[in-house]
Backbone as a ProteinNet text record, in pm:
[ID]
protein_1_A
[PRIMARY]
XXXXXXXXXXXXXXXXXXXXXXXXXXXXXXXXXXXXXXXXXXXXXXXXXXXXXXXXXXXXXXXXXXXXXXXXXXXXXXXXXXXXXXXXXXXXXX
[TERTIARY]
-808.8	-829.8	-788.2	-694.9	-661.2	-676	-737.2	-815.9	-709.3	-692.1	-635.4	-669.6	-583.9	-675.2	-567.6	-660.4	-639	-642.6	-511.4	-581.9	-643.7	-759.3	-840.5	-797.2	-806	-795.3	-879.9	-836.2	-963.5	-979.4	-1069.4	-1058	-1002.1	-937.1	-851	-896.3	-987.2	-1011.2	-886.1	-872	-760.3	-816.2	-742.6	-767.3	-759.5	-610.3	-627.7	-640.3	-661.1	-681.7	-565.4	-549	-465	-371.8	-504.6	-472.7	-419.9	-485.7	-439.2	-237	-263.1	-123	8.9	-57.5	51.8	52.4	-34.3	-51	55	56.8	182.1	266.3	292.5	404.2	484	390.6	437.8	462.2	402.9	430.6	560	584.5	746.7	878.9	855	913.1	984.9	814.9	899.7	935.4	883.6	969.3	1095.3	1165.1	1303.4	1374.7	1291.1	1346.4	1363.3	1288.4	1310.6	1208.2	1104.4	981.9	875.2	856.7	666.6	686.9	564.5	562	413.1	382.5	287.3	187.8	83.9	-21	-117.5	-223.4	-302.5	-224.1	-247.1	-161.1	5.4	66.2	217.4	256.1	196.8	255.6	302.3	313.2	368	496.5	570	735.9	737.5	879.7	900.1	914.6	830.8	793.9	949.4	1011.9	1083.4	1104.1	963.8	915.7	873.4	908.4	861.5	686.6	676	525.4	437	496.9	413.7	414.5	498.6	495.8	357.9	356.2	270.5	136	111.7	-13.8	-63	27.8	-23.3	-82	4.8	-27.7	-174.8	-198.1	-324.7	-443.2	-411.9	-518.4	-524.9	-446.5	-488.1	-576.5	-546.5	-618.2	-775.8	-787.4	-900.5	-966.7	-897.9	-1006.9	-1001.2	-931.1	-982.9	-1041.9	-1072.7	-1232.9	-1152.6	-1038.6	-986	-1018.2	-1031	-1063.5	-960.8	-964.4	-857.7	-970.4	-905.6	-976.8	-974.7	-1114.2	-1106.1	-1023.3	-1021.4	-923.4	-947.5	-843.4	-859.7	-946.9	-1025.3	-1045.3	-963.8	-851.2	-836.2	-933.5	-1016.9	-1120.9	-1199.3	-1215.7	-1322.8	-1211.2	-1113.3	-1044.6	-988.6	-998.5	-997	-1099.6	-1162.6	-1307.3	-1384.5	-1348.7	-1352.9	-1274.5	-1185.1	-1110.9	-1117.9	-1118.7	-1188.4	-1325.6	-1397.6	-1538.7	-1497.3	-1395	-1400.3	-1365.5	-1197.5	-1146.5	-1267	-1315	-1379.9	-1475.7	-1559.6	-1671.3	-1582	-1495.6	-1370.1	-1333	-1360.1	-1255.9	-1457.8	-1542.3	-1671.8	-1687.3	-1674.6	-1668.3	-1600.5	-1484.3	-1379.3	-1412.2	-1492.8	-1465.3	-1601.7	-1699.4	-1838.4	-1862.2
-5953.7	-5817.8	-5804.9	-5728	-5697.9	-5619.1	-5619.2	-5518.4	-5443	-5328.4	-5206.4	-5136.6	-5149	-5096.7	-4919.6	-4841.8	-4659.6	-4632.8	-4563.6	-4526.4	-4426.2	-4404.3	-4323.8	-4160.6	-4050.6	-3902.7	-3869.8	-3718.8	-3682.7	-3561.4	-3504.9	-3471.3	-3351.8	-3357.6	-3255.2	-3106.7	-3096.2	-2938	-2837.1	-2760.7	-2683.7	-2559.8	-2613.4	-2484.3	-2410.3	-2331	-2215.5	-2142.8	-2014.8	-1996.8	-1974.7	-1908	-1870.4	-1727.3	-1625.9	-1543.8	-1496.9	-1598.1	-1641.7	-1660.4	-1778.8	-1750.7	-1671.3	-1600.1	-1474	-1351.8	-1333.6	-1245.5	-1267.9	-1379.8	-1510.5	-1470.3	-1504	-1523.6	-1346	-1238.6	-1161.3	-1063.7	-1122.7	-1075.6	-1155.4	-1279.6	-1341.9	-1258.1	-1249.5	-1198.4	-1041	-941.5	-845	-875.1	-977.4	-1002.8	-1029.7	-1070	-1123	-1018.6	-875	-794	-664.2	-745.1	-640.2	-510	-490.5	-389.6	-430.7	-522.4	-535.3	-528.3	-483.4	-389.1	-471.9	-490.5	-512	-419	-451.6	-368.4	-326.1	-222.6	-165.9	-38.3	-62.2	90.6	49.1	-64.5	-7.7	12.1	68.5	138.3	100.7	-70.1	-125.7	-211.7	-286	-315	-368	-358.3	-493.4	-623.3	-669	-820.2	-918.4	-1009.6	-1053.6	-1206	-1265.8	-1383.5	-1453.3	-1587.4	-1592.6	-1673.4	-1693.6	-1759.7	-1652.9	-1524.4	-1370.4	-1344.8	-1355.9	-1313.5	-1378.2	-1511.1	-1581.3	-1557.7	-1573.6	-1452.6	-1330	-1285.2	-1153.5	-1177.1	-1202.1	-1270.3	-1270.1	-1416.7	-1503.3	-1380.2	-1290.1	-1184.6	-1117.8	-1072.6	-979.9	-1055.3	-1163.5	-1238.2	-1238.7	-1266.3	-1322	-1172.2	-1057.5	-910.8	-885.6	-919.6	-911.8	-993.4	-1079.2	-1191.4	-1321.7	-1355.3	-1490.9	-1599.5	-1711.2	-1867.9	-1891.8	-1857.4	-1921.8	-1976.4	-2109.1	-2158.3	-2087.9	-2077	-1942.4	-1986.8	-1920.5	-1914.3	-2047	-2098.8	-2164.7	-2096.9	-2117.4	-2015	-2083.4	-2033.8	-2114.4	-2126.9	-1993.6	-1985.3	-2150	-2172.1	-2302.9	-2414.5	-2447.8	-2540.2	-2501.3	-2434.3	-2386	-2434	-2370.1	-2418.4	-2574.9	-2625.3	-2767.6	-2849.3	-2838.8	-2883.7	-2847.4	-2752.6	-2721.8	-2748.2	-2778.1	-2847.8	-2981	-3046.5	-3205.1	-3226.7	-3152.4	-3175.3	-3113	-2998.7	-3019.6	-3130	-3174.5	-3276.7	-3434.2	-3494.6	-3582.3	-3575.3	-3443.2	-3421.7	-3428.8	-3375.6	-3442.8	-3571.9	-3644.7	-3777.2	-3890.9	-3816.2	-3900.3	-3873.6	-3734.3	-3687.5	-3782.2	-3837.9	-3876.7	-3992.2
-9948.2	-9905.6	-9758.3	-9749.5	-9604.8	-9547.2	-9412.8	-9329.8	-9248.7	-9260.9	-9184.4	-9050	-8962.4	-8843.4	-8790.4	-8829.6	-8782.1	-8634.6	-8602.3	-8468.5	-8465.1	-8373.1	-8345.4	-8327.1	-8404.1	-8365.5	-8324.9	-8269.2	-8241.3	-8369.8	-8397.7	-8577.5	-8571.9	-8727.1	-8795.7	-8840.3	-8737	-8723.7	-8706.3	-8743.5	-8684.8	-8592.8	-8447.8	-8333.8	-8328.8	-8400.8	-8395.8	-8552.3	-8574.1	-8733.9	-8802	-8946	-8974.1	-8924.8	-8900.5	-8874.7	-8736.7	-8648.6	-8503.7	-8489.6	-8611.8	-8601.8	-8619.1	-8746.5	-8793.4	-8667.5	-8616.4	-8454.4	-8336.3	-8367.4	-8261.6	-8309.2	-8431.4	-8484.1	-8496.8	-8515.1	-8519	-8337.6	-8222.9	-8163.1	-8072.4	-8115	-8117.9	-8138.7	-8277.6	-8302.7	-8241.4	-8262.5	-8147.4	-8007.4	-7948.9	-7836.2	-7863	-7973.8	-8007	-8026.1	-8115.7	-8115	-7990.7	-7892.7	-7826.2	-7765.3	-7888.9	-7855.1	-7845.5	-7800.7	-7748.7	-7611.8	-7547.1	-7423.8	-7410.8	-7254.1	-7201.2	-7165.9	-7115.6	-7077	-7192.5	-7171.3	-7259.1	-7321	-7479.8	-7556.7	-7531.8	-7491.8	-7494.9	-7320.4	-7230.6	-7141.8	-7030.1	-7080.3	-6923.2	-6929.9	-6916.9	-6955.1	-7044.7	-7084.7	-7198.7	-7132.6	-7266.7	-7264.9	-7302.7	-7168	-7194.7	-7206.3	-7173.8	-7203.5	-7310	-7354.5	-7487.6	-7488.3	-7339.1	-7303.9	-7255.8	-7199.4	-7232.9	-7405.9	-7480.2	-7576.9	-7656.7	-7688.5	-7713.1	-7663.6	-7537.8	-7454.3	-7527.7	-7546.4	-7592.4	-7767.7	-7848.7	-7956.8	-7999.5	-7848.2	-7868.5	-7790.8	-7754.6	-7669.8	-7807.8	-7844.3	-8017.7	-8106	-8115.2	-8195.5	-8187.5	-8028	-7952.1	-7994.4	-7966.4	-8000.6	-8132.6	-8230.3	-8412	-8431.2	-8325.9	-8341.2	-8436	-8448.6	-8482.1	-8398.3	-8483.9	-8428.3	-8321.2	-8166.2	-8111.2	-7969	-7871.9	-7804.1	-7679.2	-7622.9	-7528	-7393.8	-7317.4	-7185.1	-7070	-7050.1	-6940.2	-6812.9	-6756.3	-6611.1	-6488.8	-6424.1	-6272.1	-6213	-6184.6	-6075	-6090.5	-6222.7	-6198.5	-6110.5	-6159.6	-6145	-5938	-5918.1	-5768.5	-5688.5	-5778.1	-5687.2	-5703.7	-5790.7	-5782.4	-5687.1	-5694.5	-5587.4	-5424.2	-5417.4	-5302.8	-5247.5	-5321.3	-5318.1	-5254.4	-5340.7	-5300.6	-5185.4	-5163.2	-5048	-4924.8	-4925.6	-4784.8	-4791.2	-4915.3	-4864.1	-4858.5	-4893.8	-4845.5	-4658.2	-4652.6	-4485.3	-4412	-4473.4	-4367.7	-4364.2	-4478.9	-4485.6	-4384.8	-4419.1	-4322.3	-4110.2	-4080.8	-3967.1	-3920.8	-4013.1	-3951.8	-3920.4
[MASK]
++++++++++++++++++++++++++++++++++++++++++++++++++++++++++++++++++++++++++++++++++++++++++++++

């Protein structure tokens, strides 16, 4: 009997849903074609990015209440860092 060794995942949940994705997938697309528009209602430019496009997608999703993983925040990641570096620069001055 021979022993098998798996590497470790991390588990096969799926992140985002189904419906998450057809939202993506359909607001791709109108970026390809040309008419998806930014802002609230339509009223701000066309979207000529395909990593805005995707954004937007995943914001529709997020408000028909689909499984998608919520937002990075900068603010935290700012302020962590900035925490360290000033208590690093008292460290070093004492």
């Amino acid at each position: 009997m021979a022993t098998t060794k798996r590497a470790s995942r991390k588990s096969s949940g799926r992140k985002y849903s189904e419906g998450a994705s057809k939202k993506v997938a359909r607001a791709v697309r109108k970026e390809k074609h040309g008419t998806l528009r930014s802002g609230k209602s339509g009223h701000g430019g066309k979207v000529t990015s395909r990593k805005q496009a995707i954004a937007i997608g995943l914001s529709e999703a997020r408000d028909a209440g689909e499984k998608v993983p919520r937002k990075k925040s900068s603010s935290r990641k700012k302020h962590s860092t900035s925490s360290r570096s000033s208590s690093s620069r008292k460290k070093s001055s004492a």
